[in-house]
N, C-alpha and C positions, 0 to 999 in steps of 0.2 A: 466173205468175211475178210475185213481188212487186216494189212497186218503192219505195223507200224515197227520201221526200222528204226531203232536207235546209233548213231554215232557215240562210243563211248573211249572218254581220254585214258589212256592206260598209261601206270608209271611202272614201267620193264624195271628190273629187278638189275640190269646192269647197264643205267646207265645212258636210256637213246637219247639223243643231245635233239635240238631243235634244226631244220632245214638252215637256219637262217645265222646259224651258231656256228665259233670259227670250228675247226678239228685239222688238228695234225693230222692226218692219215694216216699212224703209227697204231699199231696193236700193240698192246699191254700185255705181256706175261709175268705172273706175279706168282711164285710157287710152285711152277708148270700146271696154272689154273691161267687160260686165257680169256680177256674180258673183253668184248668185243662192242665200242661205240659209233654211233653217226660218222661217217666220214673216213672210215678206216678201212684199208689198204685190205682189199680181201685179198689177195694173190700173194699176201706175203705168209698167208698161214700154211704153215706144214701139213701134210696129209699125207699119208699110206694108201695105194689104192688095193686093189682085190689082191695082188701078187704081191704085199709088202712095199713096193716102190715105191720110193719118194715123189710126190707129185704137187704139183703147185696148181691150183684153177686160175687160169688169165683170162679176162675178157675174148672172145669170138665176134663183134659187132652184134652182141646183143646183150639183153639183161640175163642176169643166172638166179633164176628160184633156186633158194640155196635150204634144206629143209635138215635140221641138226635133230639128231635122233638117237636112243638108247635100246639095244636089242632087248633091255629087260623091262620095256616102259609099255605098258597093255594100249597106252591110248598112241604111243606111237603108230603099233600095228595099225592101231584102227582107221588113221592120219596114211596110211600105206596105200589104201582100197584109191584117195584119190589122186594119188601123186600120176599116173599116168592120166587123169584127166585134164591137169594143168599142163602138163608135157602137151597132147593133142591139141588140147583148146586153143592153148597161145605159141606153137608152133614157131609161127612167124617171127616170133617175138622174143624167145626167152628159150635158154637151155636148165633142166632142172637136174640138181642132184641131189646126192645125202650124205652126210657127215655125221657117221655113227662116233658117239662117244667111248664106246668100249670094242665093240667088232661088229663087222658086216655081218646083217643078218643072215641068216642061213638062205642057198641057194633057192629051195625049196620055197618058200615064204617070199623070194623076191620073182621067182618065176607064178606063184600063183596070183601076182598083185601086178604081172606084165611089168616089171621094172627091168631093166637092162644090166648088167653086172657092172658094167662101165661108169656108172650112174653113180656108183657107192663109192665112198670113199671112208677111212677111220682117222680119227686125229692123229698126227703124230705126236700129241703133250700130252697129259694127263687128263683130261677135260677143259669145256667150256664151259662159265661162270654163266648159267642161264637156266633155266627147266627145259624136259624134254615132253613135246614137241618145240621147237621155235624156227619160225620160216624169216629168213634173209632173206633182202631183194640186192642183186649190185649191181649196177650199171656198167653199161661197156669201160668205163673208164676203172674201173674194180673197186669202185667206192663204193661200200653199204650205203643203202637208202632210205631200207625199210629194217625194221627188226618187231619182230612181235610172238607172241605166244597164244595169240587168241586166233585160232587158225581161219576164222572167220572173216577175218579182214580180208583174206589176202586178194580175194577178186576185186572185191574193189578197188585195192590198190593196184592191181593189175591193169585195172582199166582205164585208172587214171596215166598211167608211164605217157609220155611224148611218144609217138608216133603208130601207138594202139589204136586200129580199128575196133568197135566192137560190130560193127559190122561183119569183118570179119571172121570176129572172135565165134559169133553165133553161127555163118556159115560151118565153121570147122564143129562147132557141136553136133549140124545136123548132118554131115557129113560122117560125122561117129556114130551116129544111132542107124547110120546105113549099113554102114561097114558092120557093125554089133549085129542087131535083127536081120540082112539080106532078106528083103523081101521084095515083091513086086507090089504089096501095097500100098496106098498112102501111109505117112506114119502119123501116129494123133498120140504124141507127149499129154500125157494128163499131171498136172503139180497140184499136188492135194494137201493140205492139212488134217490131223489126228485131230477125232472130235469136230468137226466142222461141220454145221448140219447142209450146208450149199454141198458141200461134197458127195453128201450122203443121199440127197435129192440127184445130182449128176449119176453118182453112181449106178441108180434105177435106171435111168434115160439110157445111157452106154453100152451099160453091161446085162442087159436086159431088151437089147432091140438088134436082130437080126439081122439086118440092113446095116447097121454101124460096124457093128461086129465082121460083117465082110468087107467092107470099104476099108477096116483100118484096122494098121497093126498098133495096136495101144501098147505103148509101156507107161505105167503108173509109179509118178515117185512122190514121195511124202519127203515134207522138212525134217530141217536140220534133227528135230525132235523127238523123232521117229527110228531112232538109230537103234536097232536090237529087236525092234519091235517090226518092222517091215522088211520088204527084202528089200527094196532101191530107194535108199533115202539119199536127199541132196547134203551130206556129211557136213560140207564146208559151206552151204549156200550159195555151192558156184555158178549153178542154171538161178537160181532167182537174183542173183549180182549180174549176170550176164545178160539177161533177158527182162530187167526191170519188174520186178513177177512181185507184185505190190496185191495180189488179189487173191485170195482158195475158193474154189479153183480156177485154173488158170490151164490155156490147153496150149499149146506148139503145133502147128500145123507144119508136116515135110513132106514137099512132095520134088520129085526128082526133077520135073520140068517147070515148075511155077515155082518152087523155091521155098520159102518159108512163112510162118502166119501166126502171130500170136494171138489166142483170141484171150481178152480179160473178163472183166463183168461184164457177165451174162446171165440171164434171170434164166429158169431151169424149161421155161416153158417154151423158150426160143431157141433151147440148146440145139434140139433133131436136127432142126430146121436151118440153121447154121452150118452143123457142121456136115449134113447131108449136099447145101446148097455150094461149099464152096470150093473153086479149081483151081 
């Protein structure tokens, strides 16, 4: 079952100017409401970190996922479950934090989401002119890049930065599904779609044939769509941005010594036999 990605233009609510458009790199604070555009000097906004201190984010030689959050915002939390998977994914590439609008979430709720305490920060103004969630990109040089509220973007716009492997990127996924399950078997990533009759035909073949079942440690994730209703859904679409995953279903092959395997369209009858045959 195909699934046909859309590119859609979004007009942010405060303001994103165009790549190609001048911007002073000056922040606007207007009422101790600060409005944040294209071009703009992230390092000069004030922040409180965990202990109250004044703290400034400057560039490190990399890009900073900057992700602006309300402890009373339900869908923030829910935007929490993947902030440590863009942390691992893009590593190499980018340091993430948080910039709570009213106060750092409780310790509790940032240790059960593996975020680091260091991670957090609180405004020091009175808010940001924006909805909560909204992920920031700023380039080494601490100019905003990116700005959006549709959290769905953000892989791909990850993938796009100068000097991003996604080669890479994918390596370090399968590298997380090792570290997560520890096992000594192969691993076989199943990406499913809700309601998908292909899936439901795969599911028979997998979870119903003893031979598969020992060769492989399956974890099964459902899209974006699927959020409440499944236990491991792709939240932000960051395995099917990462992995091109244009098909349901769709499998990830990890094995420690041969590396990684994505298989796509695959008719159900050659499923076994694929993924029995391959090393």
């Amino acid at each position: 079952m195909k699934r046909v990605i859309s590119i859609i233009c979004i007009v942010l609510m405060f303001s994103l100017t165009c790549a190609g458009c001048k911007s002073g790199g000056d922040i606007r604070q207007e009422s101790k409401e600060l409005i944040i555009k294209y071009g703009d000097d992230f390092s000069k906004i004030r922040l409180l970190d965990a202990n109250n201190e004044e703290e400034y984010l400057t560039a490190k030689d990399k890009f900073r996922l900057v992700f602006v959050m309300s402890s009373a915002c339900g869908t923030c939390k829910r935007q929490l479950e993947t902030v440590e998977k863009f942390e691992k994914f893009y590593s190499q590439y980018l340091d993430v934090s948080i910039v709570w609008e009213d106060k750092i979430a409780d310790e509790s709720i940032l240790k059960q989401n593996k975020i680091e305490e260091d991670s957090n920060y609180k405004l020091g103004i009175d808010r940001i002119s924006t909805m909560t969630p909204t992920a920031l990109i700023v380039n080494p040089d601490n100019k905003v890049i990116f700005v959006s509220t549709e959290m769905e973007n953000i892989a791909d716009k990850l993938n796009q930065l100068d000097g991003v492997s996604k080669e890479t990127v994918r390596n370090n996924v399968c590298q997380y599904f090792q570290e997560k399950n520890k096992t000594s078997k192969q691993e076989l990533i199943y990406f499913a779609l809700k309601g998908c009759q292909d899936c439901d035909a795969a599911d028979n073949v997998i979870f119903n044939d003893d031979e598969l079942m020992k060769k492989y440690e399956i974890t099964k994730i459902f899209d974006s769509g699927s959020y409440g209703e499944e236990e491991e859904v792709d939240i932000d679409n960051i395995y099917l941005s990462i992995f091109d995953i244009d098909w349901y279903p769709s499998f990830l092959l990890i094995d420690k010594e041969s590396g990684h395997k994505l298989i796509g369209e695959t008719g159900v009858q050659q499923l076994k036999s694929i993924l029995m045959n391959d090393n």
